[in-house]
PAZAPA-4460 file (N, C-alpha, C; in steps of 0.05 Angstrom, whole numbers, plus 32768, in hexadecimal, padded with zeros to 4 digits):
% residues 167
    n_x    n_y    n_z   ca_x   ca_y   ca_z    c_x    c_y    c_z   seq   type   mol
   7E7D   8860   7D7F   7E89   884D   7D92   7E74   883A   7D9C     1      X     A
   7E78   8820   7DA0   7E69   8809   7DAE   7E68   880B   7DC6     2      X     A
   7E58   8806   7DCE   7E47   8811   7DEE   7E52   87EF   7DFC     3      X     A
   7E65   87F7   7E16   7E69   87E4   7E1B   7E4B   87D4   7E34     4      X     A
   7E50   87BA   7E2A   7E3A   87B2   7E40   7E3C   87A2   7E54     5      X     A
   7E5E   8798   7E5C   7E6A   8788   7E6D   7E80   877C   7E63     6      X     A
   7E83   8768   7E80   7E92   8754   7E76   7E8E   873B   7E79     7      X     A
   7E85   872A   7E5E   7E82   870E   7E56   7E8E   86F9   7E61     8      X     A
   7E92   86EC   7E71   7EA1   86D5   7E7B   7E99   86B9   7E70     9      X     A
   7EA6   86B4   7E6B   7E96   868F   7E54   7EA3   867B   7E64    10      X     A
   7E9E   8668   7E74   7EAD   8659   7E7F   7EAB   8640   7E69    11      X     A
   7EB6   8634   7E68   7EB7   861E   7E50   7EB4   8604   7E68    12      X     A
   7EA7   85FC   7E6A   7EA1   85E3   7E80   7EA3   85C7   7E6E    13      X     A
   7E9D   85AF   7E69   7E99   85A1   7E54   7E9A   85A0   7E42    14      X     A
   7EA6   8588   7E35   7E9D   857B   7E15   7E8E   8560   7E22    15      X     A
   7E77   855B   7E15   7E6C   853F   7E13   7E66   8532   7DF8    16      X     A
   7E6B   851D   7DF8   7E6C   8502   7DDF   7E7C   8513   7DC1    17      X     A
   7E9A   8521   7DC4   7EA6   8528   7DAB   7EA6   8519   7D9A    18      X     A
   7EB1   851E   7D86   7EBB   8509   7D75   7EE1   8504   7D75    19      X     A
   7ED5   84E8   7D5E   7EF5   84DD   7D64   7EFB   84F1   7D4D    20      X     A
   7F1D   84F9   7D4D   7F23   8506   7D3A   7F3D   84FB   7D3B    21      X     A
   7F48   84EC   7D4A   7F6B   84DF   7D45   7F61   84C0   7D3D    22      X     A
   7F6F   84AC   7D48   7F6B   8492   7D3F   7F53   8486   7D55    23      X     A
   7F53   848F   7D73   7F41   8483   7D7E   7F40   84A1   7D97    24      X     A
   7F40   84B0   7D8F   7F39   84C4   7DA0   7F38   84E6   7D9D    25      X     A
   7F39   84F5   7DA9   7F47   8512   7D97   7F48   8521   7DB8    26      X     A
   7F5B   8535   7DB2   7F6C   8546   7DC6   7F5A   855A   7DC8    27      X     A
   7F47   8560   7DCD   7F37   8581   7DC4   7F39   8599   7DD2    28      X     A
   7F37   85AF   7DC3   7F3C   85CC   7DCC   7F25   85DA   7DC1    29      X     A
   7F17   85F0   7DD0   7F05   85FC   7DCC   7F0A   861F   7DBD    30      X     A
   7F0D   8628   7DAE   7F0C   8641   7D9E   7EEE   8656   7DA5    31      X     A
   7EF4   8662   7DB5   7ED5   8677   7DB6   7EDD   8695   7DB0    32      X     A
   7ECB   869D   7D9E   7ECF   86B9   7D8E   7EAD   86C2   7D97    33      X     A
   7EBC   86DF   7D95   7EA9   86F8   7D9A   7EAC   870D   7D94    34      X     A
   7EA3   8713   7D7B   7EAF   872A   7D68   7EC9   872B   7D5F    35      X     A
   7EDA   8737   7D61   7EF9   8731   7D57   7F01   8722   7D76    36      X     A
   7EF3   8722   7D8C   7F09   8715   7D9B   7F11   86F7   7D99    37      X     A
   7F1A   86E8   7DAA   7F1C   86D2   7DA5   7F2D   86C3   7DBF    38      X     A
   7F23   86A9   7DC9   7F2E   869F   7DE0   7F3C   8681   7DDF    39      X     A
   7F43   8670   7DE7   7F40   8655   7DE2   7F49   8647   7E05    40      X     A
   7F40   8632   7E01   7F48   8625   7E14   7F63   860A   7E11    41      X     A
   7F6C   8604   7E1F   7F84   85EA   7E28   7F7C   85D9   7E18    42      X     A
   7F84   85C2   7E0D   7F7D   85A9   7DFB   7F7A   8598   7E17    43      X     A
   7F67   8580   7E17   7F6C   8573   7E21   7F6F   8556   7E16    44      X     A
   7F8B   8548   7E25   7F90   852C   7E15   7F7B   8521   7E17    45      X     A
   7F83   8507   7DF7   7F71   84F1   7DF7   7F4D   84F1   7E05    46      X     A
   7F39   8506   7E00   7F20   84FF   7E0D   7F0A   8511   7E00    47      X     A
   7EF4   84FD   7DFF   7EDE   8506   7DF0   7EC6   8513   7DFD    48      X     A
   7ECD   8512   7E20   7EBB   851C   7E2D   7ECA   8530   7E41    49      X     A
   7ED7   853F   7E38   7EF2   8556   7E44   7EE1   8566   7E55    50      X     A
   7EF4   856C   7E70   7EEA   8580   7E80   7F01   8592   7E80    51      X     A
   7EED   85B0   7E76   7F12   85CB   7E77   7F08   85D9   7E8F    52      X     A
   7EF1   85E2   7E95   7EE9   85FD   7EAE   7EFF   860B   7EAA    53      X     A
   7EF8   8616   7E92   7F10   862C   7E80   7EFA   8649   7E86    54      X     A
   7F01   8656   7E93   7EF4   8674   7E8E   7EFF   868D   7E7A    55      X     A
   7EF4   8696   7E6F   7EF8   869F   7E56   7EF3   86BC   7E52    56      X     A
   7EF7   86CE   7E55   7EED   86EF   7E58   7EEC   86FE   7E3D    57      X     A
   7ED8   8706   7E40   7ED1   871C   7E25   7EC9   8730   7E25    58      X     A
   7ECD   874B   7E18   7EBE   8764   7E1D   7EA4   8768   7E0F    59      X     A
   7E93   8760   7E1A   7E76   8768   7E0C   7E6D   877F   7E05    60      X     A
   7E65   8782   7DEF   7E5C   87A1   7DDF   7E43   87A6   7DD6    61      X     A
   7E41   87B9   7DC7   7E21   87B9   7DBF   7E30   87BE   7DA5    62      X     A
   7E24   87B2   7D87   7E03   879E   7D81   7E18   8785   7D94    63      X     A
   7E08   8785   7DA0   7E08   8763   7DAB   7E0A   874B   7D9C    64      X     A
   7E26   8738   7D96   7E2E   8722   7D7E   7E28   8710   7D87    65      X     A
   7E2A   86FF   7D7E   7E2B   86DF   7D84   7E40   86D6   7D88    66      X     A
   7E3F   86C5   7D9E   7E56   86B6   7DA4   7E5D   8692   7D99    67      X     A
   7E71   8699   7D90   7E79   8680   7D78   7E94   8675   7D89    68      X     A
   7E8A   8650   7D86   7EA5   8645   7D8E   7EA7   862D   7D79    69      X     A
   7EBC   8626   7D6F   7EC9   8616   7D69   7ED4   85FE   7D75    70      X     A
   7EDE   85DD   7D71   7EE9   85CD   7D7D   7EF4   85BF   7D67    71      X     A
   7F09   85C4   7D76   7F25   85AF   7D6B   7F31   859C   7D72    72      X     A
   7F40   8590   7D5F   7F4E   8576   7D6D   7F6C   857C   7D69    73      X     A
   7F71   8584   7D80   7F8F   8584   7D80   7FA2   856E   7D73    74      X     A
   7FAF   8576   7D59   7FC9   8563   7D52   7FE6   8569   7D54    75      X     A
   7FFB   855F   7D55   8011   8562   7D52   801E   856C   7D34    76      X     A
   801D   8558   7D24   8027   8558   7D0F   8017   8561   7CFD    77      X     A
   7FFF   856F   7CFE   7FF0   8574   7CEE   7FE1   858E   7CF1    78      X     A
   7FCD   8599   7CE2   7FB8   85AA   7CE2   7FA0   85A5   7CFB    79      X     A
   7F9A   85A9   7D0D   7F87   85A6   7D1C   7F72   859C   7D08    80      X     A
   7F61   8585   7D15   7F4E   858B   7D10   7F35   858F   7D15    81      X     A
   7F1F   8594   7D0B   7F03   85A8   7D1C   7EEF   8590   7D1C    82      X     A
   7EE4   8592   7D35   7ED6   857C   7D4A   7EB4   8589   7D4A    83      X     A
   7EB6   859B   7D39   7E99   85AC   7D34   7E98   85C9   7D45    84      X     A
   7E84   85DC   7D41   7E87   85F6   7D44   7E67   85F2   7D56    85      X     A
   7E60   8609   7D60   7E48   8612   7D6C   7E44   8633   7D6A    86      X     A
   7E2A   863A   7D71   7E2B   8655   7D72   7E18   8662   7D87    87      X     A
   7E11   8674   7D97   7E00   8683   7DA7   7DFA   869E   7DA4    88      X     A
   7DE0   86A6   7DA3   7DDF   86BA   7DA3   7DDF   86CB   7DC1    89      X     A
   7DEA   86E2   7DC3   7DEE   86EB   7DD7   7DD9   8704   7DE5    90      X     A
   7DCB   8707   7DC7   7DB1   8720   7DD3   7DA7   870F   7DEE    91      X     A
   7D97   86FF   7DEC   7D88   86F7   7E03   7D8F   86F5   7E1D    92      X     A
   7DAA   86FC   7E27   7DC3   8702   7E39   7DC0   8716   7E44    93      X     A
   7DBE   8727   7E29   7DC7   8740   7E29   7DAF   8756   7E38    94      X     A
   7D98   8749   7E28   7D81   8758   7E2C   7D71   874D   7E51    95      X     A
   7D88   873D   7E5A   7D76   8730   7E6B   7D80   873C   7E8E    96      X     A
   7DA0   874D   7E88   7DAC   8758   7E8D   7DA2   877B   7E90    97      X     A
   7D95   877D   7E7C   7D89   8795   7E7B   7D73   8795   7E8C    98      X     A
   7D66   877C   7E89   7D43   8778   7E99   7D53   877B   7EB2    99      X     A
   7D6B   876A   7EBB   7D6F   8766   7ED9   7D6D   878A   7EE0   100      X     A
   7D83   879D   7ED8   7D84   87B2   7EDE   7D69   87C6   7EDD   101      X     A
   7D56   87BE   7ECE   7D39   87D1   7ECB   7D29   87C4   7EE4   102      X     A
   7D25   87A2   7EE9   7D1D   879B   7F02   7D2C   87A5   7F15   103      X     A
   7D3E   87AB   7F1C   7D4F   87B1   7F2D   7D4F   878E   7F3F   104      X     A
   7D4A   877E   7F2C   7D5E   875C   7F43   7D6D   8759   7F4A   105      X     A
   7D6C   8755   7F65   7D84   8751   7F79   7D7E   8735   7F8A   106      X     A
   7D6A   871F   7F8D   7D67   8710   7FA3   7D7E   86FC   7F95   107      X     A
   7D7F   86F2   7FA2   7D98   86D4   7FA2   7D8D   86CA   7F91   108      X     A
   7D7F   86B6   7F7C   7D7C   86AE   7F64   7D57   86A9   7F54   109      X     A
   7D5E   86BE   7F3A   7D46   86CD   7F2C   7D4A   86B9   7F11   110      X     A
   7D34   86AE   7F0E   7D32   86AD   7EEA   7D2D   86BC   7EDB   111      X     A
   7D40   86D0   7ECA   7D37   86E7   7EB7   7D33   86DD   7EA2   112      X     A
   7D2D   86C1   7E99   7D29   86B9   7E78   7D30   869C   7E76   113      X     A
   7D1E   8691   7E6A   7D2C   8678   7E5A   7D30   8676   7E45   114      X     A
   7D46   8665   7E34   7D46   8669   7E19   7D41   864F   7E0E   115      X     A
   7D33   864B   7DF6   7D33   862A   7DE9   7D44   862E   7DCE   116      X     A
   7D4D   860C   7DC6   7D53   860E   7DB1   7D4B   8627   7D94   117      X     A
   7D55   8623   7D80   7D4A   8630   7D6E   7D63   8636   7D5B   118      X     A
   7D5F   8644   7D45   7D6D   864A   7D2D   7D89   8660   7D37   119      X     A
   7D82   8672   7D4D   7D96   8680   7D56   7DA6   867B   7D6C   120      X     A
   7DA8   8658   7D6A   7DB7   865C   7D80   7DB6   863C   7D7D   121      X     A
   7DCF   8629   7D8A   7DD4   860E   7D82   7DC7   85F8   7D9C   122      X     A
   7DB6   8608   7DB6   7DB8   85FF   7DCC   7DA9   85DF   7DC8   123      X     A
   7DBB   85D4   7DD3   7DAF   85B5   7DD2   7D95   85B1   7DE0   124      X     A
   7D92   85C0   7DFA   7D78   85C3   7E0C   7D6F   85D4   7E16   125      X     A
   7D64   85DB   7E1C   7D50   85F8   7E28   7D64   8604   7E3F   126      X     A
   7D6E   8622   7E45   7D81   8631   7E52   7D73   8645   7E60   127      X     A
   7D75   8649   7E79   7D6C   865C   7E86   7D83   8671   7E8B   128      X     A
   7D79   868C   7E94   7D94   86A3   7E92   7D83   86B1   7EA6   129      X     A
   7D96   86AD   7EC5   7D8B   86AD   7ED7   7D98   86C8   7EDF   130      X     A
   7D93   86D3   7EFC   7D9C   86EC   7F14   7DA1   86DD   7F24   131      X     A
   7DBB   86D2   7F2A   7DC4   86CE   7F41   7DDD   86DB   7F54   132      X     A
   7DD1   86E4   7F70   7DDE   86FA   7F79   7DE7   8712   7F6E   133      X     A
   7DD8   8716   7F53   7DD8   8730   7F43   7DEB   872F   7F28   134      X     A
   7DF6   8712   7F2B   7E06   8717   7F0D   7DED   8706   7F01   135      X     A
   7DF6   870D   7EE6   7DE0   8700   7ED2   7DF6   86E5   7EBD   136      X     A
   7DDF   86CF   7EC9   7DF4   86B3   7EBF   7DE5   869F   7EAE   137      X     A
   7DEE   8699   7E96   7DE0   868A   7E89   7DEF   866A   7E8A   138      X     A
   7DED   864E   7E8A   7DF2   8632   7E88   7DE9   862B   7E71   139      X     A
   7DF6   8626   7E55   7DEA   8618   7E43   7DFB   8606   7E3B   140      X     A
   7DE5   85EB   7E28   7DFA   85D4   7E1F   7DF4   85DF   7E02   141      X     A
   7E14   85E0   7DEB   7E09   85E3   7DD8   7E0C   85C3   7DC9   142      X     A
   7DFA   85C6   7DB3   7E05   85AC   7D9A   7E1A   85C1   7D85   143      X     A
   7E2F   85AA   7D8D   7E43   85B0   7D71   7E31   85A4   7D58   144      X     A
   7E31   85B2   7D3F   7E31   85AC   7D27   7E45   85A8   7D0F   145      X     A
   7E40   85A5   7CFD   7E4E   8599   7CE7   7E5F   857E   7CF5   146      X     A
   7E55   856C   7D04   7E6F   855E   7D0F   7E4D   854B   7D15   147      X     A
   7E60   852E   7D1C   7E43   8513   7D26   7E3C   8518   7D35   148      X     A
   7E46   8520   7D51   7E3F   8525   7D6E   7E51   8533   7D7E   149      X     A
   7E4A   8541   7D97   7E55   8556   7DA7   7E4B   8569   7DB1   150      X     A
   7E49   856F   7DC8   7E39   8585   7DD1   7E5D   858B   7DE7   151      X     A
   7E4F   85AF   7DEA   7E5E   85B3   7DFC   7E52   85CA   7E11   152      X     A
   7E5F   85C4   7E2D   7E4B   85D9   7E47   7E5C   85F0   7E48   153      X     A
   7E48   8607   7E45   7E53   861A   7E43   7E49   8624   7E63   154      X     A
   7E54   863C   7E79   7E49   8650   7E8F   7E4B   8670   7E83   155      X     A
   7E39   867C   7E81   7E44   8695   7E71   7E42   86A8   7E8C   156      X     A
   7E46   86BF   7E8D   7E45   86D7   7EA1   7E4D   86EF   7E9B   157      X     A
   7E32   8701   7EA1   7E30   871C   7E97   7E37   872C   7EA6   158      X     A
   7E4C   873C   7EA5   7E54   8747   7EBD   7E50   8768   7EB8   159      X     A
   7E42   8774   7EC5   7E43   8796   7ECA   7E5D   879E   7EBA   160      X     A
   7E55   87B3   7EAD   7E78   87C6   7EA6   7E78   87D5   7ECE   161      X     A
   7E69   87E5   7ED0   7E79   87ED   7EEC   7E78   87D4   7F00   162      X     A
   7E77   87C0   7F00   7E7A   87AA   7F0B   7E95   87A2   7F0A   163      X     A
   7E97   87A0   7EFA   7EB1   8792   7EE2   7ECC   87A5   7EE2   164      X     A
   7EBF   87BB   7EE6   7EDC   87CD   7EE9   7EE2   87D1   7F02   165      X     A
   7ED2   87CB   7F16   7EDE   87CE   7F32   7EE6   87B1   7F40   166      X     A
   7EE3   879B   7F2B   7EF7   8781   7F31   7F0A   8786   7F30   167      X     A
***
């Protein structure tokens, strides 16, 4: 059995500079998977710089996956179509969550790590994965790929399993 290690909260904050994918604009919706699960957010009309502050919940496990989202362009009459994908890895979350609990951190706001770009992970700019008031919270922008341009703001939050079960 997989050792559970919380609960994942992804808030989907932002799209900045999408692409067009209708005639002069595209409707977009965000797709985020984590292992078999899977979430999405609202389309929003006509806009290439969409705000959802969609919060998104996941059960986090051990081996620890990557978190993968997708973007679409909402159509009517047709097949959606995809506005580019991104991906994160989630160890560095995970393990940083572990440090909080071996420090035992508790003051109002700790830097347990920064992360930079790199091969495992799509972050457009350097991400810190902080202790504040004891939950453990990461802010990153990713770059969508396979697509011209698009980034999107992710808030992630690591929440205790006995934390999490007494919400």
């Amino acid at each position: 059995m997989r050792e559970q290690l919380g609960l994942l909260k992804v808030t989907v904050v932002q799209g900045k500079k999408l692409v067009i994918r209708d005639f002069m604009t595209s409707d977009p919706y965000v797709v985020v998977k984590l292992d078999n699960q899977t979430a999405k957010t609202k389309f929003i009309n006509s806009c290439l710089n969409p705000v959802w502050n969609e919060e998104l919940s996941f059960s986090l496990k051990e081996p620890v996956g990557v978190l993968s989202l997708e973007v679409f362009d909402k159509d009517r009459f047709k097949a959606d179509d995809k506005m580019g994908h991104a991906h994160l890895n989630l160890q560095p979350i995970a393990s940083s969550a572990r440090l909080k609990q071996f420090a035992k951190v508790s003051s109002a706001e700790t830097i347990l790590r920064k992360i930079v770009p790199d091969t495992d992970n799509c972050l457009a700019r350097e991400s810190s994965i902080s202790c504040i008031n004891g939950e453990v919270v990461q802010s990153v922008w990713l770059r969508l790929c396979a697509v011209e341009s698009g980034e999107i703001e992710l808030k992630i939050k690591l929440i205790d399993p006995c934390v999490a079960s007494s919400k």
